[in-house]
C-alpha positions as CSV (number, residue, x, y, z in Angstrom):
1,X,156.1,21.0,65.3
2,X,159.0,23.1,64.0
3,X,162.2,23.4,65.8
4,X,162.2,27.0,67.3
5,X,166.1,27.3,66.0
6,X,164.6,26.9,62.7
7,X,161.9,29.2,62.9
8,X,164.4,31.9,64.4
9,X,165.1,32.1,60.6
10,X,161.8,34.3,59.5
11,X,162.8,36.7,61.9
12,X,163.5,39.0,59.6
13,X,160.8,37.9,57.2
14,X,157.5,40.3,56.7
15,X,154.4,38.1,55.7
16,X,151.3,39.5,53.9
17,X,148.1,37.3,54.3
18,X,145.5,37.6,51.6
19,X,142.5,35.6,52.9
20,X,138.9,36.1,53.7
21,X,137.9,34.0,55.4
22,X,138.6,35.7,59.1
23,X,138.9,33.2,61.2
24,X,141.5,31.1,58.9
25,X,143.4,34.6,58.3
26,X,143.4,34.7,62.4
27,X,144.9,31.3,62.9
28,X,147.4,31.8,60.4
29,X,148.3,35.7,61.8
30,X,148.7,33.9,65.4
31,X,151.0,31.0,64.0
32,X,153.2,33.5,61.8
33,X,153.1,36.5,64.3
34,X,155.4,35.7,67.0
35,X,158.1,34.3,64.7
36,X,158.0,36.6,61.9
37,X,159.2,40.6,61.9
38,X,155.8,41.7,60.4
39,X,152.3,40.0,59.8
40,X,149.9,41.8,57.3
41,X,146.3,40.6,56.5
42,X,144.1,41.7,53.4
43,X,140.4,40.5,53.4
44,X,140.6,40.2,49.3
45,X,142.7,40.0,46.3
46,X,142.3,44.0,45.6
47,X,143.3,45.0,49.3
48,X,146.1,42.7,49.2
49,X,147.4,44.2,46.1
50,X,147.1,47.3,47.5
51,X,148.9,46.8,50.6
52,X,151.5,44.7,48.4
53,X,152.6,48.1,46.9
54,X,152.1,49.7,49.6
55,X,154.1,48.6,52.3
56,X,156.2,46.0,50.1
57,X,156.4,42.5,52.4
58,X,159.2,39.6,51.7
59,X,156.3,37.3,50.3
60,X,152.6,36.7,50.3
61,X,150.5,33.5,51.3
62,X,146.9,33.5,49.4
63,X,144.1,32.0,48.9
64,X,142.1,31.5,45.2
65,X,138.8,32.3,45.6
66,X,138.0,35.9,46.7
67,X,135.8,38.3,46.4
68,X,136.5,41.6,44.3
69,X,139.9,39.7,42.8
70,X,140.9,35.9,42.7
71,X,144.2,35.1,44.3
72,X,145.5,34.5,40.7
73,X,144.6,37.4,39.4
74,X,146.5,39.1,42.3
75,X,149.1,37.1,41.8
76,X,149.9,38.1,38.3
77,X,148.7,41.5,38.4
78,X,151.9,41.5,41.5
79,X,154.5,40.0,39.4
80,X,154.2,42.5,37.1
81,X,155.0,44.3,39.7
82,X,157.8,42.3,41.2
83,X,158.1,39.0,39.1
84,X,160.8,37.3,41.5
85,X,158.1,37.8,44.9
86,X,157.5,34.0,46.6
87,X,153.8,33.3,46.5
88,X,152.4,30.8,48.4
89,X,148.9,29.7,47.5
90,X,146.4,27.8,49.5
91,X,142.7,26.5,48.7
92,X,140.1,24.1,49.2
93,X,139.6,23.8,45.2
94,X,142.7,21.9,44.2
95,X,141.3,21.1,41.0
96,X,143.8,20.7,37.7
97,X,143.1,24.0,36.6
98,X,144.2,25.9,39.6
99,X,147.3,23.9,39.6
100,X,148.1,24.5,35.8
101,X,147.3,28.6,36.5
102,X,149.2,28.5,39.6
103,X,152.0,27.5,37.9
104,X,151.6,29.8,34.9
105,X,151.5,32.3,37.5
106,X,155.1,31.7,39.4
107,X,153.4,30.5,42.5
108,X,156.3,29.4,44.8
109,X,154.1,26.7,46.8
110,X,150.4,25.2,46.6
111,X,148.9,24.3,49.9
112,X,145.5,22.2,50.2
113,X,143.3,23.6,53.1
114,X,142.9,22.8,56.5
115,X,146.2,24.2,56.4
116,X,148.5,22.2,58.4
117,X,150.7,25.1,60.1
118,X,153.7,23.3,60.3
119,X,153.4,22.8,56.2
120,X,152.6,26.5,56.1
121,X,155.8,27.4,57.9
122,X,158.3,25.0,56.2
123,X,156.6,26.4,52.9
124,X,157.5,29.9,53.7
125,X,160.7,29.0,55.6
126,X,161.9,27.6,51.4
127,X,160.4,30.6,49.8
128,X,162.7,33.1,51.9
129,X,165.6,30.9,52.3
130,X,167.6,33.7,50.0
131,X,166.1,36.5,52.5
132,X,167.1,35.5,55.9
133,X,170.8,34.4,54.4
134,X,171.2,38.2,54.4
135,X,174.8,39.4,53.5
136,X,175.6,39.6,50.4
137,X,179.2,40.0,49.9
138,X,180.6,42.0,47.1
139,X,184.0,43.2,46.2
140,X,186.8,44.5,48.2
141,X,185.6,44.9,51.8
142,X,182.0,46.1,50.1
143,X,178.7,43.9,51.4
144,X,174.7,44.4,51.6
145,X,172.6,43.9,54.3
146,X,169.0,42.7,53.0
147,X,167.4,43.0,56.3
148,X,168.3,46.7,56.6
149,X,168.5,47.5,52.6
150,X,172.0,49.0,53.2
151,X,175.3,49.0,51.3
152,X,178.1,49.0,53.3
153,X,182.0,49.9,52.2
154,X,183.6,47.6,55.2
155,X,181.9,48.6,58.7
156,X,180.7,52.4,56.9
157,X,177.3,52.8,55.4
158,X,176.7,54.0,52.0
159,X,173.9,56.7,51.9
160,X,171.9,56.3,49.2
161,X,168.6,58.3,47.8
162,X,165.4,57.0,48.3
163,X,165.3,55.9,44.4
164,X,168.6,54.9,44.8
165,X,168.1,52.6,47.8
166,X,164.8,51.4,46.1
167,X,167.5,49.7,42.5
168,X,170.2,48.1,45.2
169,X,167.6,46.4,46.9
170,X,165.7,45.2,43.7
171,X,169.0,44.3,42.0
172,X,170.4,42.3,45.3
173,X,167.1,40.6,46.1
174,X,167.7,39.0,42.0
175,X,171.4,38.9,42.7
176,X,173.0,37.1,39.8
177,X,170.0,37.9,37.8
178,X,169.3,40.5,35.0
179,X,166.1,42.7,35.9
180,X,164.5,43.9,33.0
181,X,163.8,47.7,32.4
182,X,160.3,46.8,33.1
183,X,160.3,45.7,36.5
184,X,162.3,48.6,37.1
185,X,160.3,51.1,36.2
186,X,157.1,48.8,38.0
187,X,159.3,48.5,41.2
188,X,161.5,51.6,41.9
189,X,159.6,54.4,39.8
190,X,155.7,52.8,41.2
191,X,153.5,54.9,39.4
192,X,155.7,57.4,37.6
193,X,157.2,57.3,34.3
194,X,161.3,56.4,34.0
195,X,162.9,57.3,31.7
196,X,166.1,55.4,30.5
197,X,168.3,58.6,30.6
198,X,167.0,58.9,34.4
199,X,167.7,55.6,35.2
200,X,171.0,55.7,33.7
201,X,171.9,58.7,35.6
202,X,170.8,56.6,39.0
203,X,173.4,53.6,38.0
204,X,175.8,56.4,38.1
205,X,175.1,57.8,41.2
206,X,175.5,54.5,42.5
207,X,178.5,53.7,41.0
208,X,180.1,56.7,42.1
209,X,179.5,55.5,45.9
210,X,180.6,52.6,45.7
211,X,182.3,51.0,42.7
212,X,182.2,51.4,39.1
213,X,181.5,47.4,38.5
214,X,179.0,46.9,41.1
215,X,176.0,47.2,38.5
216,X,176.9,46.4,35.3
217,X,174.4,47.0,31.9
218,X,173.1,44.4,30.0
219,X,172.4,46.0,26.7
220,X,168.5,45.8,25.5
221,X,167.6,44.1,28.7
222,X,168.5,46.0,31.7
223,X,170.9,45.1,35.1
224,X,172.3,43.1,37.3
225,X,174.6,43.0,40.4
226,X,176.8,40.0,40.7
227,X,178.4,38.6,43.7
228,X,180.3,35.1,44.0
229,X,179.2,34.3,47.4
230,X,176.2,34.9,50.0
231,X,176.4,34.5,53.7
């Protein structure tokens, strides 16, 4: 079993659980539940996508074969959504195939059921090791808090839009990565339409908060936010 020290580390973590099988879903929501910030459960691949965008969880654990949409199929259809979300997959088929689709698909982690929950949690404890290291330093005396989604100018918060808020958080959960106009639009603008001259004007609202160099334009591609070191 775990260290509890360890596990103090998904505190801040919210889980979504995709499986439909209820009474595996149950022992999983009762071994996650008490150390985790937020337990979700879907019955199927379609539910879970839907709660996915919904209510927006720190990663999703899985399983393959479901009714209405395959875990795989849910799994793609959410990195289009979000293309950097940890996955963990887990199923009783661990044929070839899955394997090679699971890792087409970005899956973070492939677990053979019975699940062993200590395997579970160390799995999930590696695919949110960037979460619960949560302060992101930037320049001068600015920072970001992931837990929270706040931007901070030394011990004073930075009020941000809703839209606003929605970029940081994408941009520092890929820190030192460009996110493509694409996910943008998927992530921040959900089911509306952005346009480039919109989200330009966002960037500048943003800058003008805080710093003109904390998101810098990478042209044809889209953004990124930069920082040297994370706490």
């Amino acid at each position: 079993m775990l260290d509890t020290k360890v596990l103090k580390k998904l505190a801040n973590i919210h889980v979504l659980i995709v499986e439909d099988d209820e009474m595996t879903a149950h022992v999983i929501h009762q071994s996650l539940n008490f150390h985790c910030k937020k337990v979700d459960v879907a019955n199927n691949g379609m539910e879970g996508f839907e709660m996915y965008e919904k209510n927006r969880p720190d990663v999703v654990i899985a399983d393959i074969n479901m009714p209405e949409m395959s875990g795989l199929d849910m799994v793609k259809a959410l990195h289009e959504v979000c293309p950097h979300l940890p996955v963990i997959i887990m199923t009783s088929y661990d044929s070839s195939e899955n394997m090679l689709e699971s890792i087409n698909q970005g899956v973070y982690s492939y677990l053979r059921k019975p699940i062993r929950i200590e395997e579970l949690q160390t799995a999930l404890l590696m695919a949110t090791k960037n979460i619960y290291n949560s302060n992101i330093k930037l320049e001068d005396e600015f920072h970001y808090d992931c837990n929270s989604k706040t931007l901070y100018n030394g011990y004073k918060q930075i009020k941000l839009t809703k839209t606003e808020k929605e970029l940081v958080h994408l941009l520092m959960s890929n820190i030192n990565k460009v996110v493509d106009f694409t996910t943008i639009e998927s992530y921040v603008w959900q089911e509306k339409s952005m346009s480039i001259e919109a989200l330009r004007m966002c960037v500048k609202k943003i800058r003008a908060k805080s710093y003109l160099k904390l998101i810098q334009s990478v042209p044809g591609c889209g953004y990124i936010i930069n920082s040297e070191s994370n706490d």
